[in-house]
LUMFIMAR-7719 format. One record per residue (C-alpha): x, y, z; residue number from 1; residue in one letter. Coordinates in pm, whole numbers, plus 50000, padded with zeros to 5 digits. Example, Ala and Ser with C-alpha at 12.3 -4.5 7.8 and 13.67 -1.06 7.14 Angstrom:
<dobas>
DOBA    east   north      up     n   res
DOBA   51230   49550   50780     1     A
DOBA   51367   49894   50714     2     S
</dobas>
This chain:
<dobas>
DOBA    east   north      up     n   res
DOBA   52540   48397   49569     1     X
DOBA   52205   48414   49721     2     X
DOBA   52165   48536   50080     3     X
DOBA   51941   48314   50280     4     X
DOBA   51806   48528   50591     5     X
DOBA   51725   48300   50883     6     X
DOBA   51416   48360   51078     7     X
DOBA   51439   48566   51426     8     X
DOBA   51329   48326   51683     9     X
DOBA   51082   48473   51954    10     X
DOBA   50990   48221   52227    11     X
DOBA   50758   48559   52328    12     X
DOBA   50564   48449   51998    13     X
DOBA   50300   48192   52026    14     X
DOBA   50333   48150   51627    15     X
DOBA   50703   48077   51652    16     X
DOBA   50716   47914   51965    17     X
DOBA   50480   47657   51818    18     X
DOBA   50693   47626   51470    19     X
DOBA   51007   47532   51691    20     X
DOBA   50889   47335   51952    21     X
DOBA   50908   47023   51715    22     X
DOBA   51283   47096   51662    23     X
DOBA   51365   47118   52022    24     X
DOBA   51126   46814   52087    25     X
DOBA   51322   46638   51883    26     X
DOBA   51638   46745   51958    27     X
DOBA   51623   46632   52297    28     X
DOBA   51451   46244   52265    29     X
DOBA   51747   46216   51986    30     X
DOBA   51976   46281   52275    31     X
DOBA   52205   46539   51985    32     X
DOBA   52211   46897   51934    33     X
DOBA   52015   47013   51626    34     X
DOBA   52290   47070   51362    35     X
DOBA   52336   47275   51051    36     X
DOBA   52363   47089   50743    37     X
DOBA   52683   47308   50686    38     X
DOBA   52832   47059   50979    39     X
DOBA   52687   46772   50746    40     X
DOBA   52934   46515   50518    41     X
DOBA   52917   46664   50206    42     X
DOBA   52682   46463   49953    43     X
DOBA   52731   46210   50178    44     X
DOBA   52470   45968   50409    45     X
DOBA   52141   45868   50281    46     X
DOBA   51833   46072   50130    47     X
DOBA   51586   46184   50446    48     X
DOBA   51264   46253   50523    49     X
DOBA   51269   46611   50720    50     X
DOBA   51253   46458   51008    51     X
DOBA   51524   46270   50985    52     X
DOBA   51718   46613   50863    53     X
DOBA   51631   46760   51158    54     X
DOBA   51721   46505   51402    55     X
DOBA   52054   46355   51256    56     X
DOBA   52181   46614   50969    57     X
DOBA   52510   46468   50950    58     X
DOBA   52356   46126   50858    59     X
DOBA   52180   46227   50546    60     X
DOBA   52304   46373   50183    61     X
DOBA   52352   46751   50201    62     X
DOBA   52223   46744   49853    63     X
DOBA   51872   46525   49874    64     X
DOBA   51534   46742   49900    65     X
DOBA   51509   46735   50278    66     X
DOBA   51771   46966   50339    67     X
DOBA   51581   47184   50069    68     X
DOBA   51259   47129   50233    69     X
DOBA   51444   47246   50566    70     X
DOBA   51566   47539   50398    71     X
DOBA   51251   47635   50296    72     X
DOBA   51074   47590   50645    73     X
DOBA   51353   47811   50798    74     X
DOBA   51216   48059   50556    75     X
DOBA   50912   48024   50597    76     X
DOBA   50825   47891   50289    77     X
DOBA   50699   47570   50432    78     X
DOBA   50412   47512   50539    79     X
DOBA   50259   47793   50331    80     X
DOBA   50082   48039   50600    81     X
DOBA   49884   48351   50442    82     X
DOBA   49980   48742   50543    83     X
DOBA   49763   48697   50891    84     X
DOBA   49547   48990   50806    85     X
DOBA   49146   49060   50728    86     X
DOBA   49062   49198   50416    87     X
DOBA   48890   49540   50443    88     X
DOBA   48519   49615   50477    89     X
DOBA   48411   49676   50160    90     X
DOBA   48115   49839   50335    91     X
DOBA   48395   50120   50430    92     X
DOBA   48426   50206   50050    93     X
DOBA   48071   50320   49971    94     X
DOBA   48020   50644   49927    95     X
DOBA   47648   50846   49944    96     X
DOBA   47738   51003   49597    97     X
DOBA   47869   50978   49258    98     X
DOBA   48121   51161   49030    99     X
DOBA   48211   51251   48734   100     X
DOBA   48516   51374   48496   101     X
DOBA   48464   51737   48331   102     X
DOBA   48609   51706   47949   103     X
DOBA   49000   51876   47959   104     X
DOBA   48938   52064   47661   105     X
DOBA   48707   52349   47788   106     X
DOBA   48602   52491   48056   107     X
DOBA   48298   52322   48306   108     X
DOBA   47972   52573   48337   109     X
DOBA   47760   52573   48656   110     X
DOBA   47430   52647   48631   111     X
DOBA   47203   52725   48875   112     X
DOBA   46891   52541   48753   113     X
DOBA   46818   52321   48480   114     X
DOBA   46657   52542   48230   115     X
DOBA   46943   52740   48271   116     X
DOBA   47156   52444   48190   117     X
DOBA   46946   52321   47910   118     X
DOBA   46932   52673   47768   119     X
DOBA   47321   52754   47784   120     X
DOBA   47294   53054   48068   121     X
DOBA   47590   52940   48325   122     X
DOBA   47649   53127   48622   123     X
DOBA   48022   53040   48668   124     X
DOBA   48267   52818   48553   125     X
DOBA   48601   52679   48595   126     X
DOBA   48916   52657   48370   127     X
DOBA   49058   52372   48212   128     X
DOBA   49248   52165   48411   129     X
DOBA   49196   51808   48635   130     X
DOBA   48830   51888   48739   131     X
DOBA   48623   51659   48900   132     X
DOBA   48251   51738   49019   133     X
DOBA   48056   51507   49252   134     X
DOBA   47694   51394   49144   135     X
DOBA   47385   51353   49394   136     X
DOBA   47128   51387   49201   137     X
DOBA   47079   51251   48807   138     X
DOBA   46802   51447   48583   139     X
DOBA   46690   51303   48248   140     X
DOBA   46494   51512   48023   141     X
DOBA   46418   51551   47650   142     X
DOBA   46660   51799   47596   143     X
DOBA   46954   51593   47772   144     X
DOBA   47110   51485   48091   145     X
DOBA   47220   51659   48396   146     X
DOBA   47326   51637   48727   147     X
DOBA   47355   51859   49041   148     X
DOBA   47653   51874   49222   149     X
DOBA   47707   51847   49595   150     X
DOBA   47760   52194   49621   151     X
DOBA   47384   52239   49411   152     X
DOBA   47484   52313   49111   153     X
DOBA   47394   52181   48757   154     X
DOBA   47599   52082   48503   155     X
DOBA   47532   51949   48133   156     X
DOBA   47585   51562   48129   157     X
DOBA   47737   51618   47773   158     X
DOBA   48005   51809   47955   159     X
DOBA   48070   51549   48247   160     X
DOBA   48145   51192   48250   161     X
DOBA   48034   50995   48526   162     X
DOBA   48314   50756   48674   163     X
DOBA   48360   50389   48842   164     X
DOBA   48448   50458   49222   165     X
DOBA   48329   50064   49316   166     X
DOBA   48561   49758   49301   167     X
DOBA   48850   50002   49390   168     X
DOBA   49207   49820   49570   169     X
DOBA   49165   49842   49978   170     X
DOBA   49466   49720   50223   171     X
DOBA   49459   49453   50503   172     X
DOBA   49388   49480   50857   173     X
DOBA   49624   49270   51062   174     X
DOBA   49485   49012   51344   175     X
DOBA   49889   49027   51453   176     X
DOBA   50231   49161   51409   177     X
DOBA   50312   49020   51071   178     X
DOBA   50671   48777   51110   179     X
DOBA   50790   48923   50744   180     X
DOBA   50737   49247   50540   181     X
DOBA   50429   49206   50225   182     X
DOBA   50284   49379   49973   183     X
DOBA   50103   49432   49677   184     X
DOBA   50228   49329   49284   185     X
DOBA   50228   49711   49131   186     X
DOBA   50229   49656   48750   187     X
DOBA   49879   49702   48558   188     X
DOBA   49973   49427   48380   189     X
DOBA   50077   49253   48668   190     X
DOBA   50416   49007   48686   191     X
DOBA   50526   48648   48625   192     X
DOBA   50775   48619   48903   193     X
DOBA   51202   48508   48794   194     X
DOBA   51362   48203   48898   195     X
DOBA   51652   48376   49025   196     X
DOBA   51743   48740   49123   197     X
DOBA   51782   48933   48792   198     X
DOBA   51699   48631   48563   199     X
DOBA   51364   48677   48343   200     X
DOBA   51051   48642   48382   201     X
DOBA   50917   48270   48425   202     X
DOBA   50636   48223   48197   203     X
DOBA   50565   47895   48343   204     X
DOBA   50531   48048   48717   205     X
DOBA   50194   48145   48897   206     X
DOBA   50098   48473   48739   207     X
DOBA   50051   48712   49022   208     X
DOBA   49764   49013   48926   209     X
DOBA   49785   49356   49012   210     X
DOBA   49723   49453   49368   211     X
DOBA   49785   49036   49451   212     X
DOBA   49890   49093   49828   213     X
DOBA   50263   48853   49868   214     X
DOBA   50489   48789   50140   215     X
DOBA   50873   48880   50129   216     X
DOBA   51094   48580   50213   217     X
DOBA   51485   48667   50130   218     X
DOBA   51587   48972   49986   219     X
DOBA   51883   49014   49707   220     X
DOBA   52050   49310   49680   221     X
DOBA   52314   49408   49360   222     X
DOBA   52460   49800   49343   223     X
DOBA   52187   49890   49103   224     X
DOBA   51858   49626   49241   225     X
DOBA   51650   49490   49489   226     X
DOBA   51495   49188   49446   227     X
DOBA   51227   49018   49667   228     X
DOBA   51125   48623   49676   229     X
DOBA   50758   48584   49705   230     X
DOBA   50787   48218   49682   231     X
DOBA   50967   47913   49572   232     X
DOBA   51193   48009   49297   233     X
DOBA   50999   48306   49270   234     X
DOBA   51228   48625   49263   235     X
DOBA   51047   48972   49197   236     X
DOBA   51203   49334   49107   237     X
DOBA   51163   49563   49422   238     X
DOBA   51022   49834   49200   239     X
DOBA   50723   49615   49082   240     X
DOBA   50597   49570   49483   241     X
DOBA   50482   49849   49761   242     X
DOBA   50584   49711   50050   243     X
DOBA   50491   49691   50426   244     X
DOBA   50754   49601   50671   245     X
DOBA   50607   49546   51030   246     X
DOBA   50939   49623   51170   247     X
DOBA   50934   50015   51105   248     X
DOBA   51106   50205   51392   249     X
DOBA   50861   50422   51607   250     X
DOBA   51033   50793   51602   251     X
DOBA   51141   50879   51933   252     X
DOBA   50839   51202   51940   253     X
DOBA   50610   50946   51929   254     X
DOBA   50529   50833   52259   255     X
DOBA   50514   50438   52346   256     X
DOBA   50141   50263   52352   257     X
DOBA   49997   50574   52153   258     X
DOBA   49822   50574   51805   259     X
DOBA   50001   50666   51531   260     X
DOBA   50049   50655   51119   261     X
DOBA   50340   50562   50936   262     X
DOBA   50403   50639   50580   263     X
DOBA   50679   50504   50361   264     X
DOBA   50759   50709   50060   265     X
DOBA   51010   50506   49883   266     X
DOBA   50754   50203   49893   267     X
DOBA   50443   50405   49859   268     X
DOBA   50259   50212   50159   269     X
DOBA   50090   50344   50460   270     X
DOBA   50039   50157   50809   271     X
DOBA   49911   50187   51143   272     X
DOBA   49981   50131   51487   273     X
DOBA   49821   50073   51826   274     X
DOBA   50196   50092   51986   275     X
DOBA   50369   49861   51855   276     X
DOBA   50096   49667   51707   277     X
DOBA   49973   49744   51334   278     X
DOBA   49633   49728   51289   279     X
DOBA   49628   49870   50889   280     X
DOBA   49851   49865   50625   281     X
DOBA   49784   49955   50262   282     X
DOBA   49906   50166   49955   283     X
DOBA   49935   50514   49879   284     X
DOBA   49977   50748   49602   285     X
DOBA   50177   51092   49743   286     X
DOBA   50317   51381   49573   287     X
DOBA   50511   51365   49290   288     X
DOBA   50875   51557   49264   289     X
DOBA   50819   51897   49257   290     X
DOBA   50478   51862   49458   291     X
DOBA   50679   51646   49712   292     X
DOBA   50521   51495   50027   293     X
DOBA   50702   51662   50281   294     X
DOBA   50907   51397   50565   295     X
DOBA   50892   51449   50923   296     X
DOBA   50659   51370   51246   297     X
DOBA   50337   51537   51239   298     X
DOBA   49985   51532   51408   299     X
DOBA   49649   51523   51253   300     X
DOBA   49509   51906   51309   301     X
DOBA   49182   51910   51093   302     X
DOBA   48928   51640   51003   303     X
DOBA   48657   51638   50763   304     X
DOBA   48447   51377   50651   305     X
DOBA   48444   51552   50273   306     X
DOBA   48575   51852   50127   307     X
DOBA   48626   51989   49783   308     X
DOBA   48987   52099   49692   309     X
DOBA   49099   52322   49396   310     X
DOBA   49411   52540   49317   311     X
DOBA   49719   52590   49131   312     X
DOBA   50104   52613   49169   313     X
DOBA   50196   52733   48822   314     X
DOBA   50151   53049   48712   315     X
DOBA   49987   52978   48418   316     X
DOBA   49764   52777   48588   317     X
DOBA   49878   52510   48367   318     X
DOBA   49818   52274   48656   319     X
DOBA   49479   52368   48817   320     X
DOBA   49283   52106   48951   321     X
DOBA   48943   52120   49118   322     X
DOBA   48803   51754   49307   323     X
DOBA   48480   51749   49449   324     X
DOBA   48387   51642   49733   325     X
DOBA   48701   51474   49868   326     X
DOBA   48651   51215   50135   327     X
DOBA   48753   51149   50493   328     X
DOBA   49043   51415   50504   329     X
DOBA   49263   51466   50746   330     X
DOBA   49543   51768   50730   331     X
DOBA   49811   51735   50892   332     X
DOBA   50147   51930   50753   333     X
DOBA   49978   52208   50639   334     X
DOBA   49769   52215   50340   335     X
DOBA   49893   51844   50286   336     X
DOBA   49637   51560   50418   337     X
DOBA   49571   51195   50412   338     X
DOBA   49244   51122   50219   339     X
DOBA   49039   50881   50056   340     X
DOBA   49081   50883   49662   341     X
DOBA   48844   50834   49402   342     X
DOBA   48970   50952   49056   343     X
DOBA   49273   50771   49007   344     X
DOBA   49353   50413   49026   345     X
DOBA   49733   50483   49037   346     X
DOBA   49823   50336   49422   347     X
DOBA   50137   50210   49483   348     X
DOBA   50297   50528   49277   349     X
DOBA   50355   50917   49355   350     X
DOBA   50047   51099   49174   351     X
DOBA   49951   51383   49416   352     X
DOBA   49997   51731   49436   353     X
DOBA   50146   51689   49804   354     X
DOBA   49880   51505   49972   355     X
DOBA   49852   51119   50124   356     X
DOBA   49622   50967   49857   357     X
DOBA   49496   50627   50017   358     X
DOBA   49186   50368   49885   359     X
DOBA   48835   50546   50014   360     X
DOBA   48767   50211   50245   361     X
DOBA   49110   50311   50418   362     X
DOBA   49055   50667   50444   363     X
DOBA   48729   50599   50584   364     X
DOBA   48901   50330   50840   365     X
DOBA   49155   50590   50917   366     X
DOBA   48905   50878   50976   367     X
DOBA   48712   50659   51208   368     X
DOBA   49012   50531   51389   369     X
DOBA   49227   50843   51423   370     X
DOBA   49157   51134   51697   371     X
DOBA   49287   51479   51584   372     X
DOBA   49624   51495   51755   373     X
DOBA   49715   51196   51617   374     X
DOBA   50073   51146   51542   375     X
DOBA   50191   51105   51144   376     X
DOBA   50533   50954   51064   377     X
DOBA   50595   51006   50683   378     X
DOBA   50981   50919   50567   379     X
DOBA   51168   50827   50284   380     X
DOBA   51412   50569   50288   381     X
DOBA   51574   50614   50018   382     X
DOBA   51685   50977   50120   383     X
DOBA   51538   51111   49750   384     X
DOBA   51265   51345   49899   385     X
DOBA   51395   51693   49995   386     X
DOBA   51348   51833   50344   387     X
DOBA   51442   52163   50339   388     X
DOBA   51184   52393   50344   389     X
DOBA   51242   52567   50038   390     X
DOBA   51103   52278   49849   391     X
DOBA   50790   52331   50081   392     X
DOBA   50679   52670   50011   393     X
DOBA   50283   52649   50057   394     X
DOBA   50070   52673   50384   395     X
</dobas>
């Protein structure tokens, strides 16, 4: 059977406090305590308006839509209220540059002028691998394209691809304490929600896009799956969400009334707090196994506002990478950081080497928002990321 999870009344919450006073107005001129509909006759009494549900539940059918309709305000289903958040400022996402892929197949030249470029005479390169350079500056001639590099450099436009880094996913920034977790739909191909836990997909439902932002009314667990409902009759699978839950315990390092980050592993979502209040929440891509992002309570110990990174773990170099121009970074469990992102649009999922990848908007947010000494809560609910040091052998 379903599990319906009742909403935690807060009188200390002007929101709630206003979405019960009706019931306990009513309560009182009927003169009867508000009563379940499990006290009700079964299928018995007449079909009410909610009102009527409310006031005298043993008079009406158990089985007529009011008692539904109830049931879905006790949910909060009814009346619909959005995730009471502000989209990011897209103005937070631009960036004063532009970049480019290097082709996987060779190695990238630098050159240390054009005619050098044009004529073939490189002064360095790099090896194959993930390379990304960043672009300031584009020169069209007759003998072909180039563009120099942040660090000055040239390199061959045949030999670098510029990339997209506009229209990219940024999170939501709270005006309150959300009442219910919410996240964002996963899937590239996004999802047509079930009617029931574990029952396919509903062609005939709203069709919910990647990176659609939902809210999380009821949850249904079996020994194997999660599943979330985002809406009437609308059941998703926990792996096709990252989720947010505004209830996250603050560790007991972290001072009360203090700044700090929270990241969630298992759910691939990152959110802030002034105290107890979050004031940013939004997705992540961390380190994949073998790479892992390392759990624990941290504090921010270096901030830059860009900075290329490059290395390798294997020793065949199999897996070198080299990304320009990284922005808004801030380290802190030693070489791992949270940063903004540009050359991947896989949020929501593990895809770094280690680090906290986050939308460039978010890292620039973050960067603005968070002093060095800032505390860092990254954890893993699930209990799948390693701890032990062993599995953490870089500085």
């Amino acid at each position: 059977m379903m599990k319906n999870i009742l909403p935690q009344i807060k009188i200390t919450s002007g929101t709630t406090a206003w979405i019960l006073a009706p019931v306990l107005l009513i309560a009182a001129l009927a003169g009867t305590p508000v009563r379940s509909r499990a006290e009700a006759a079964e299928n018995e009494g007449e079909l009410c308006t909610v009102e009527m549900q409310m006031e005298n539940p043993d008079q009406c059918a158990a089985d007529g839509p009011a008692p539904q309709r109830v049931d879905y305000w006790e949910q909060g289903l009814l009346p619909q209220r959005g995730i009471p958040a502000l989209p990011q400022d897209p103005a937070l996402a631009l960036l004063d540059r532009g970049y480019g892929r290097a082709g996987g197949g060779t190695e990238l030249a630098f050159y240390a002028n054009v005619d050098d470029a044009a004529a073939g005479n490189k002064h360095h390169s790099l090896i194959r691998g993930f390379v990304y350079v960043s672009i300031t500056q584009v020169i069209v001639r007759d003998d072909g394209t180039f563009y120099r590099t942040g660090d000055g450099w040239i390199v061959r436009g045949d030999e670098v691809t510029p990339i997209p880094t506009s229209n990219q996913f940024s999170g939501l920034v709270p005006t309150e304490n959300p009442e219910r977790p919410f996240g964002w739909v996963i899937p590239y191909e996004g999802v047509y929600p079930s009617r029931a836990p574990g029952g396919p997909m509903d062609q005939t439902a709203p069709y919910y896009r990647r990176y659609t932002p939902v809210q999380i009314f009821d949850t249904y667990k079996t020994e194997k799956e999660t599943w979330y409902m985002i809406g009437i009759n609308q059941w998703v699978l926990q792996t096709k969400l990252g989720v947010v839950f505004p209830d996250v315990a603050r560790p007991g390092e972290i001072p009360a009334g203090v700044k700090w980050i929270s990241v969630n592993l298992f759910e691939q979502t990152l959110s802030a707090f002034e105290g107890d209040r979050m004031v940013l929440a939004t997705l992540t891509a961390s380190g994949t196994p073998g790479f892992w992002t390392r759990p624990g309570v941290f504090h921010i110990k270096k901030k830059y506002e860009m900075q290329t990174m490059s290395g390798a773990f294997e020793s065949d170099k199999s897996d070198y990478y080299y990304v320009g121009d990284v922005p808004w970074v801030m380290y802190y469990d030693r070489d791992r950081a949270i940063h903004g992102e540009y050359w991947h649009n896989n949020l929501g999922a593990r895809h770094s080497h280690g680090c906290v990848n986050v939308p460039v908007a978010d890292g620039h947010w973050l960067y603005d928002w968070a002093p060095e000494g800032t505390w860092v809560y990254v954890f893993d609910p699930s209990g799948k990321t390693p701890e032990d040091d062993e599995h953490y052998p870089f500085e």
